[in-house]
C-alpha positions as CSV (number, residue, x, y, z in Angstrom):
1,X,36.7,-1.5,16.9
2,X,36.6,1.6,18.7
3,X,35.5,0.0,21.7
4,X,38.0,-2.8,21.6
5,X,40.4,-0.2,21.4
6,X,39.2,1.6,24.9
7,X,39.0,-0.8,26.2
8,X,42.6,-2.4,25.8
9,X,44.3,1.5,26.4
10,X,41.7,1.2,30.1
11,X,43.3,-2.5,30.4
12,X,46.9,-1.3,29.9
13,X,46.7,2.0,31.9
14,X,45.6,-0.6,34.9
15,X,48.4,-2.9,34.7
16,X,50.8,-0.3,34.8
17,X,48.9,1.3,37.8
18,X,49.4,-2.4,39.1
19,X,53.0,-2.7,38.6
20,X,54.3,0.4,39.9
21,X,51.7,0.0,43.1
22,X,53.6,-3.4,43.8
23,X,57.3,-1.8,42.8
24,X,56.5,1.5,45.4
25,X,55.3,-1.2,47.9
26,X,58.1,-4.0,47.6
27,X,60.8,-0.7,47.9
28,X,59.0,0.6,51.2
29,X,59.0,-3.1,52.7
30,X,55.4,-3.2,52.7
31,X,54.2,-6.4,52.6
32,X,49.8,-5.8,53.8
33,X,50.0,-2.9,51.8
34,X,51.3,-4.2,48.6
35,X,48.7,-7.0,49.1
36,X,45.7,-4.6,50.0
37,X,46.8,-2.2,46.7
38,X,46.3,-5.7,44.6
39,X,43.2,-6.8,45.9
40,X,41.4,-2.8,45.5
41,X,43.0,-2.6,42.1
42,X,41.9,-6.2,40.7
43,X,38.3,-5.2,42.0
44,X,38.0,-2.0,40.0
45,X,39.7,-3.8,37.1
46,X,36.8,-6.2,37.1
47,X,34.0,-3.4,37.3
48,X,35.6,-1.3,34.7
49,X,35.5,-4.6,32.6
50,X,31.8,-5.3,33.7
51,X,30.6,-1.9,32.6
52,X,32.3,-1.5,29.5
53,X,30.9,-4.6,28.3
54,X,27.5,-3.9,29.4
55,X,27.6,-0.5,28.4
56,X,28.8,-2.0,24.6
57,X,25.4,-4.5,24.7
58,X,23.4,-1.2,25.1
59,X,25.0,0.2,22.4
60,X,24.4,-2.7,20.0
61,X,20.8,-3.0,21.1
62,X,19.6,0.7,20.9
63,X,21.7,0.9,17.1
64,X,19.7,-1.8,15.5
65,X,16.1,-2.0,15.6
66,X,14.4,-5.6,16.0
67,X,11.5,-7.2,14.4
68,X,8.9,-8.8,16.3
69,X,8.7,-12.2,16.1
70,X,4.7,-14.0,16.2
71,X,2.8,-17.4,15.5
72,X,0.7,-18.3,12.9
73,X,-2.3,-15.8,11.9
74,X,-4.5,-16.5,9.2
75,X,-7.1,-13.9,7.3
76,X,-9.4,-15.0,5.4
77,X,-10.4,-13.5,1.7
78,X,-13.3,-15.7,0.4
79,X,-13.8,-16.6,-3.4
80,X,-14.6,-14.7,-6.2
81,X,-13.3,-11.6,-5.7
82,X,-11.0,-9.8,-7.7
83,X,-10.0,-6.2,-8.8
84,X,-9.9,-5.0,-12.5
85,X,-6.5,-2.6,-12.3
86,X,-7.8,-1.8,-16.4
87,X,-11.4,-0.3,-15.4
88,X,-10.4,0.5,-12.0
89,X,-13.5,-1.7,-10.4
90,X,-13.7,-5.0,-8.4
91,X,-14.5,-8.3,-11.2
92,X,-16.4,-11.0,-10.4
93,X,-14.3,-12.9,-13.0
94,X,-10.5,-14.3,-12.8
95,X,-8.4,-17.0,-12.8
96,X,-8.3,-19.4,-10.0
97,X,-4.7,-19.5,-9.2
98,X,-5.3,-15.8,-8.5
99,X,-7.6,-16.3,-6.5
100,X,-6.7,-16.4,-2.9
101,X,-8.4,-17.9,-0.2
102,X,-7.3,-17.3,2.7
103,X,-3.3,-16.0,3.7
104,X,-1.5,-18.1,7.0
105,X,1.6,-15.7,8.0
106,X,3.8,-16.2,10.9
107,X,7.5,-14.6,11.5
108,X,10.8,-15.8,13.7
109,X,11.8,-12.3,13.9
110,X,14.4,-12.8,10.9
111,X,12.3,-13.8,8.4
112,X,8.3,-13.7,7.5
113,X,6.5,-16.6,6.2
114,X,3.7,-16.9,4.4
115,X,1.2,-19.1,2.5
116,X,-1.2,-18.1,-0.1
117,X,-4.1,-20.5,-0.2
118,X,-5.5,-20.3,-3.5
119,X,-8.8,-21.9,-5.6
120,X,-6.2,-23.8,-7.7
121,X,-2.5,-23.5,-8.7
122,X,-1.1,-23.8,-12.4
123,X,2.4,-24.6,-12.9
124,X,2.9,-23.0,-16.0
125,X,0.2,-20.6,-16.7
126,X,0.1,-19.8,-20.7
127,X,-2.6,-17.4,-20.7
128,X,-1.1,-14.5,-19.5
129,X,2.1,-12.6,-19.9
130,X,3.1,-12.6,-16.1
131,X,1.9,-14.4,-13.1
132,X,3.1,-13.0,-10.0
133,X,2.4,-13.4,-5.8
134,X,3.8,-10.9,-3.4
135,X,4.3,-9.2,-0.9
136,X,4.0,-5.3,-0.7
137,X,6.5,-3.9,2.7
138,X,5.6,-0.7,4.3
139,X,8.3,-0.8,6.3
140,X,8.0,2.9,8.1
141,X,3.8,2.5,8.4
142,X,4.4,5.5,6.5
143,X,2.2,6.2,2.9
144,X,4.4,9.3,2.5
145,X,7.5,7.5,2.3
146,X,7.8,4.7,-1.2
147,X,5.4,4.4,-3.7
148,X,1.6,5.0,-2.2
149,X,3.6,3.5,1.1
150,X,5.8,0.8,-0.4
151,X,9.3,0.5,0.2
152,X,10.0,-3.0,-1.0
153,X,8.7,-5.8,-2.8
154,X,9.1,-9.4,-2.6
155,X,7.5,-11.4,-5.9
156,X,7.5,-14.6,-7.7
157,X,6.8,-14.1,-11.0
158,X,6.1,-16.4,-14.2
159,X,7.3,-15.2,-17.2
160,X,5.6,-17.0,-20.3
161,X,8.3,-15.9,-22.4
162,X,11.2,-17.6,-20.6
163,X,9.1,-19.7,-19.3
164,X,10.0,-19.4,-15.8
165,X,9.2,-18.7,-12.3
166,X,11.5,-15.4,-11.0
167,X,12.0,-14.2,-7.4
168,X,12.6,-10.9,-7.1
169,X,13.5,-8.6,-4.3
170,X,13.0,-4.6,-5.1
171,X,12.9,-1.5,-3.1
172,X,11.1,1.5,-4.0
173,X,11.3,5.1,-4.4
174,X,8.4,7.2,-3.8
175,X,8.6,8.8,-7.1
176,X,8.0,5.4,-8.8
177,X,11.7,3.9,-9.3
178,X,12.8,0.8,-8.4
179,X,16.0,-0.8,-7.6
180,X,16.7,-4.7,-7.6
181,X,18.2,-6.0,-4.6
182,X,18.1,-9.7,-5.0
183,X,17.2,-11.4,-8.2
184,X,16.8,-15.0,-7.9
185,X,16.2,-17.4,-11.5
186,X,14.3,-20.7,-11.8
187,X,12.7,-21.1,-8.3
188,X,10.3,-23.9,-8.3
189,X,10.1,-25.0,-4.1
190,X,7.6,-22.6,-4.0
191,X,4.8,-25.0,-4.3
192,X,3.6,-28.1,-3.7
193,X,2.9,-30.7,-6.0
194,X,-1.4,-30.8,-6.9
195,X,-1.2,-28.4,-4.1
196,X,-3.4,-25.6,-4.4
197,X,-1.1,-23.1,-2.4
198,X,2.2,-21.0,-3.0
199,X,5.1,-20.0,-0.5
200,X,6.7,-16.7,0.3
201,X,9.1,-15.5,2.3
202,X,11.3,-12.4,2.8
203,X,14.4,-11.8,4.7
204,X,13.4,-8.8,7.1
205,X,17.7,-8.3,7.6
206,X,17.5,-7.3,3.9
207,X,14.7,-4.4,4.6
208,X,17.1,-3.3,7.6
209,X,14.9,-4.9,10.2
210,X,12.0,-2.9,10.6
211,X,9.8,-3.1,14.6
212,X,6.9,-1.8,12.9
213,X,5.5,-2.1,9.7
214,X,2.8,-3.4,7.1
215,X,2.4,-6.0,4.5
216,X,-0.2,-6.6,1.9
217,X,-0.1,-10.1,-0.3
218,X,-1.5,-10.2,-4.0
219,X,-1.3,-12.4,-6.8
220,X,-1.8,-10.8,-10.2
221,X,-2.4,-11.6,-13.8
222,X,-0.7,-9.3,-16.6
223,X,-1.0,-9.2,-20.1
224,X,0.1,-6.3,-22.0
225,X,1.3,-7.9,-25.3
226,X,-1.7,-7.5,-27.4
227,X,-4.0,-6.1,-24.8
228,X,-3.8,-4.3,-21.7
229,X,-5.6,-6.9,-19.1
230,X,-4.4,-6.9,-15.1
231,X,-6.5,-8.7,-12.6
232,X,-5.1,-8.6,-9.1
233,X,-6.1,-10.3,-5.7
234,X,-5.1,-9.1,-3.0
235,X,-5.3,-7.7,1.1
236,X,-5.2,-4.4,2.6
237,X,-2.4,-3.3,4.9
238,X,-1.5,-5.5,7.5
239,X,0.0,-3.9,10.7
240,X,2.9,-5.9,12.1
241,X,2.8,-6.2,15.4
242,X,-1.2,-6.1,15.1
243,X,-2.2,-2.7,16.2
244,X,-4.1,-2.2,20.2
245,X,-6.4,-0.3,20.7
246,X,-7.0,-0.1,25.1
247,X,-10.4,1.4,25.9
248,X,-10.1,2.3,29.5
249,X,-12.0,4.8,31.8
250,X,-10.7,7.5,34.3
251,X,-11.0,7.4,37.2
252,X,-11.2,3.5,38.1
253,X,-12.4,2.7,40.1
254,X,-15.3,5.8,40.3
255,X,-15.8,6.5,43.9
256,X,-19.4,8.1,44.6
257,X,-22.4,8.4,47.2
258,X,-25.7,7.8,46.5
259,X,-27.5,10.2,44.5
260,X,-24.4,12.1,43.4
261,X,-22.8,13.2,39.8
262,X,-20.0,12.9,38.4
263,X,-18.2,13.6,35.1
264,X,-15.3,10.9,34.1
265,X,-13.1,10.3,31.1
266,X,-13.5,7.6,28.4
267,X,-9.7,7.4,26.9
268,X,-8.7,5.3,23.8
269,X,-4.5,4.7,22.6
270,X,-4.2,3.8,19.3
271,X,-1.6,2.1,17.8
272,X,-2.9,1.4,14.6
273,X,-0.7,3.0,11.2
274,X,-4.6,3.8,9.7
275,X,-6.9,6.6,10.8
276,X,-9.7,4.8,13.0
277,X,-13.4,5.6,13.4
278,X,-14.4,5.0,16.5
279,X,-18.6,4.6,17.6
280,X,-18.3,5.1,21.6
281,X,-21.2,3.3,23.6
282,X,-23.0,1.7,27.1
283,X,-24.7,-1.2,26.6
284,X,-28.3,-1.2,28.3
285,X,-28.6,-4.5,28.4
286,X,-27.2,-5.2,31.9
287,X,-28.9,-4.7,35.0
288,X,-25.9,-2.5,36.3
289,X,-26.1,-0.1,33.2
290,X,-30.2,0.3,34.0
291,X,-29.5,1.0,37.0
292,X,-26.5,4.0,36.9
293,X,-27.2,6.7,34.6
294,X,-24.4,7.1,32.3
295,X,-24.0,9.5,28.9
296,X,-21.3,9.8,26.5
297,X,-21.1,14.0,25.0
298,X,-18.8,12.4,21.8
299,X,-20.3,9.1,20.6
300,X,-18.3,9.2,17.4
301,X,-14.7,10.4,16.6
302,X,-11.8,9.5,14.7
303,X,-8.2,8.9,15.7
304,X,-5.2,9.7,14.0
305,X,-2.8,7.0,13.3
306,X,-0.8,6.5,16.5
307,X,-2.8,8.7,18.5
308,X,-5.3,9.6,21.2
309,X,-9.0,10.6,22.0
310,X,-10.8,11.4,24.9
311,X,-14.6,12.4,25.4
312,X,-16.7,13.1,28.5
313,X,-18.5,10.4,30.9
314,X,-21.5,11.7,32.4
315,X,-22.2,9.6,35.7
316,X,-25.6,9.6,37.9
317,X,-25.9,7.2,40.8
318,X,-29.6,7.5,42.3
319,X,-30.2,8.6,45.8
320,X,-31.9,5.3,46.4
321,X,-29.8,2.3,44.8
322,X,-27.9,0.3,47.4
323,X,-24.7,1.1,48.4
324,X,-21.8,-1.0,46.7
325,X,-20.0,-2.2,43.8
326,X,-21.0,-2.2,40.3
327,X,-19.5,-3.2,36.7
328,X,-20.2,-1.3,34.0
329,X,-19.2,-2.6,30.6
330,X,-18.1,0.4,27.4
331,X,-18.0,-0.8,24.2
332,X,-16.5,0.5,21.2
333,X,-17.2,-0.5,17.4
334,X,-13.5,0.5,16.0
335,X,-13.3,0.8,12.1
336,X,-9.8,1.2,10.3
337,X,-9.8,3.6,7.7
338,X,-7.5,1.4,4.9
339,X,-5.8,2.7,2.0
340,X,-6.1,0.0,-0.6
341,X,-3.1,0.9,-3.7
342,X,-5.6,0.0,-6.2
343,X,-7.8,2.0,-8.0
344,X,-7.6,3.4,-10.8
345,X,-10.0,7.0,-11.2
346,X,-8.1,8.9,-12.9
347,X,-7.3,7.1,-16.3
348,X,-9.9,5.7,-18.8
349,X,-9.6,2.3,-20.6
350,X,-9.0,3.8,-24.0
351,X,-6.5,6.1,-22.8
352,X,-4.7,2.8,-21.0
353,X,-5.0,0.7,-24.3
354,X,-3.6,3.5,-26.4
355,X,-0.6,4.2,-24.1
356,X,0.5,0.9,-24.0
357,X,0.2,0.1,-27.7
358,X,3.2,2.3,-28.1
359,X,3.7,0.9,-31.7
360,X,3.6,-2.4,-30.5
361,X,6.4,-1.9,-27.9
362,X,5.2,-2.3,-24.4
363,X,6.2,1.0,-21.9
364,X,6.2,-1.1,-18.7
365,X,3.5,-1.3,-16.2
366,X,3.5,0.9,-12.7
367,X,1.5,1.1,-9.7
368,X,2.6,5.0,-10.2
369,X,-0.2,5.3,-12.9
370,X,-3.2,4.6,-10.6
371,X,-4.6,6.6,-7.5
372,X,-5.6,5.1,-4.2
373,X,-8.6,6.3,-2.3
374,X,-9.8,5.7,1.4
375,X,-11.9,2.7,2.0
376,X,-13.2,1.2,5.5
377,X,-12.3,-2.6,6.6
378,X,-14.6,-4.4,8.7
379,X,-15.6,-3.1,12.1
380,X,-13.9,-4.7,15.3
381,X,-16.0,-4.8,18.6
382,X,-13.7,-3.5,21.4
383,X,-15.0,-3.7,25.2
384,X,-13.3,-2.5,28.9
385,X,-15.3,-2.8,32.1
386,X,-14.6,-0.4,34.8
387,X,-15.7,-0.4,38.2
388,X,-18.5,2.4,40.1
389,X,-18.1,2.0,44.0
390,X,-21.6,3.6,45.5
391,X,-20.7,4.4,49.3
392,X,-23.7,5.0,51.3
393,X,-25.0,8.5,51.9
394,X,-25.0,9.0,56.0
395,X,-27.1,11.4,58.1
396,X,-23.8,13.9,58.4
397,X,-23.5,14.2,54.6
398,X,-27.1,14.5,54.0
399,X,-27.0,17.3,56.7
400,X,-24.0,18.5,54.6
401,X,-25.5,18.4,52.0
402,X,-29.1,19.8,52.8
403,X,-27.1,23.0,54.5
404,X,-25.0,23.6,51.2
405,X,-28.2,23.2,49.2
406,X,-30.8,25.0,51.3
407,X,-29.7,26.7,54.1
408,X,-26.3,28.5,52.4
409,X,-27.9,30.0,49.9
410,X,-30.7,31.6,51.7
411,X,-28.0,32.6,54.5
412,X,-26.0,34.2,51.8
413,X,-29.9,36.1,50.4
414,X,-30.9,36.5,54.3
415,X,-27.4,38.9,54.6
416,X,-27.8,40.4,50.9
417,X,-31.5,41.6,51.7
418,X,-30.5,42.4,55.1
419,X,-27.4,44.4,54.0
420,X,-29.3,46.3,51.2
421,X,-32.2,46.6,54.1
422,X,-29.5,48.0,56.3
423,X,-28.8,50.8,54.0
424,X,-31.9,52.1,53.2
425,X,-33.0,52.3,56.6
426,X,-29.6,54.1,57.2
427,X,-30.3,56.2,54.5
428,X,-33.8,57.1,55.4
429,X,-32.3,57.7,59.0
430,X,-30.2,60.3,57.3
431,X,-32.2,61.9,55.9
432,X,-34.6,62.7,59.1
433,X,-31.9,63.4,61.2
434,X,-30.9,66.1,58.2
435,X,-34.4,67.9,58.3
436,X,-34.7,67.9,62.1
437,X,-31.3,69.3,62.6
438,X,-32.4,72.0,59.8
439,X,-35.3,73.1,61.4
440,X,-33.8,73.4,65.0
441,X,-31.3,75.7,62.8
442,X,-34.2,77.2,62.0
443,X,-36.0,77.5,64.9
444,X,-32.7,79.2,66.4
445,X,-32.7,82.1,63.5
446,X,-35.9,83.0,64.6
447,X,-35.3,83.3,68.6
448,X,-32.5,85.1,67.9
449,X,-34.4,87.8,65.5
450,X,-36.9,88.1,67.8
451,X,-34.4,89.0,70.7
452,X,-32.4,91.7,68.3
């Protein structure tokens, strides 16, 4: 509104420039001028307008923060494998609509998709007290901020005492609370029919349209009626967009001459939300690696989330290998260090069971109540290739070379030895000049004696 406002106060402050340009012109008789005073007035008129509106596009594009848009990626889980929230270890036992397959995801920017692939879908599951599939938003890449990281939660959930499937919107506090933002009852387009899948989706405008940030999908089984029983399937964080890491070497290309060393610098970015391990390495199995000499002084380090490492590149070219190009190839086995929200070391089953008996009434179940540790995901291979130009060592350099080797330094011991040989001949010199001149001192006492 504001700017609407300017910009009609700039609008009307130009047509009354305008009009009483024309009136002072039309008194004085001048025609051109009047004319000219219209034509340089319209002009800035039109740039003003130009850069107010461009200047408001700015505005609206640096105030709201847009979330990247990307095609279909799948991840794959495989079968069988489940985690027991009630002992706090994985389960090789579950049931098969929670178990998840594999997870196809894709996003137009305004919403993300998603597909759980499961081993079999029920549509009214009776065994349990709740059935849900989510999604789990980290929408800062931030564990500090939410609950163990998350800010909001999208679920379907069954409900076997209504009988019905819920969807659920919720955004969390990092002390545990939640608040609903948008409840939705009876969903059922969800799923397919005999289709052993289910569909979610969330509307990123409604978690104010995050650039960067993480999701993790589950499905769950709850029962706390008459027992305390959770089974849960799910992923680890996943980064959104999917985190680079650029592997790159400076100087490139390395310019050397045959025979010399040099020490270079292996640099990696990160931008990855996780702490990553990184193992640092040159492949010998390339007949350019056998024949350059290189060493790494920090094989293994870790970067912080976000951030950057550096370690030393020893280079040696041999005097003898032919002058020219040559590719060298790094590599880089990159391990993200994930922080999985389930696991549960810090409660026993009795104590569980007995606090959610309560006297029969059931106290609610919380993600609050368990303690994540740090676990490792699967190790990514990560290459770069930089280049090592070998120029040819000439007759001059060698001579160079040779001279700043050999012949400096035993110029600069030649003049040390001669300098300290300098000074105790000038010394010794000294000294016999000293006793000659005392004895013709003496030799002069005793004339003149003899003569008194």
């Amino acid at each position: 509104m504001w700017l609407y406002a300017l910009k009609c106060k700039r609008y009307f402050l130009i047509d009354t420039i305008i009009v009483m340009s024309w009136l002072k012109a039309m008194q004085n008789e001048h025609i051109l001028q009047c004319i000219l005073v219209l034509i340089v007035l319209t002009l800035l008129s039109i740039a003003l307008i130009t850069s107010v509106t461009g200047s408001t596009k700015i505005l609206v594009q640096d105030a709201f923060s847009v979330p990247p848009s990307f095609q279909r990626q799948e991840i794959t889980l495989g079968s069988g494998n489940w985690f027991n929230m009630t002992s706090g270890r994985s389960a090789s036992s579950g049931p098969n609509y929670i178990d998840i397959q594999s997870i196809s995801y894709f996003s137009n920017g305004r919403y993300l998709n998603a597909t759980l692939w499961l081993a079999d879908f029920v549509t009214n599951p009776n065994d349990f007290e709740n059935v849900n599939y989510g999604i789990y938003f980290d929408a800062d890449s931030n564990n500090r901020t939410g609950l163990s990281g998350i800010d909001y939660k999208v679920e379907t959930s069954w409900s076997n005492e209504t009988r019905t499937w819920t969807r659920m919107l919720e955004e969390w506090s990092s002390n545990g609370k939640s608040k609903v933002l948008g409840p939705k009852q009876n969903v059922t387009d969800f799923f397919g029919e005999r289709g052993s899948y289910v569909t979610l989706y969330a509307d990123l405008d409604s978690i104010l349209s995050p650039d960067n940030y993480r999701v993790l999908f589950y499905a769950e089984v709850i029962d706390s009626t008459n027992r305390f029983y959770w089974i849960i399937d799910s992923t680890n964080w996943i980064s959104i967009p999917s985190p680079e890491l650029v592997l790159t070497v400076l100087p490139n290309p390395i310019i050397l001459i045959q025979g010399e060393q040099y020490i270079a610098e292996v640099r990696i970015n990160s931008s990855s939300a996780d702490e990553v391990d990184v193992d640092l390495y040159v492949p010998q199995n390339s007949d350019n690696s056998k024949l350059i000499t290189t060493r790494i002084d920090s094989e293994k380090f870790r970067i912080p989330p976000f951030g950057v490492a550096s370690t030393p590149l020893r280079v040696y070219i041999p005097p003898d290998i032919a002058p020219r190009g040559y590719m060298i190839m790094m590599q880089a086995n990159i391990t993200a260090r994930n922080t999985p929200l389930f696991a549960n070391y810090g409660l026993t089953q009795p104590d569980i069971q007995e606090g959610s008996t309560n006297n029969g009434k059931n106290p609610g179940i919380s993600l609050d109540e368990y303690v994540s540790k740090i676990i490792t995901d699967q190790t990514v291979s990560k290459s770069s290739v930089f280049s090592i130009q070998v120029r040819e060592w000439k007759f001059d350099e060698q001579l160079n070379n040779f001279v700043n080797q050999w012949i400096t330094p035993l110029t600069a011991i030649y003049t040390s030895i001669s300098s300290i040989a300098a000074g105790i001949l000038g010394w010794i010199y000294g000294r016999r000049r000293g006793r000659r001149r005392g004895k013709r001192n003496g030799n002069s006492n005793n004339q003149d004696n003899n003569n008194s």
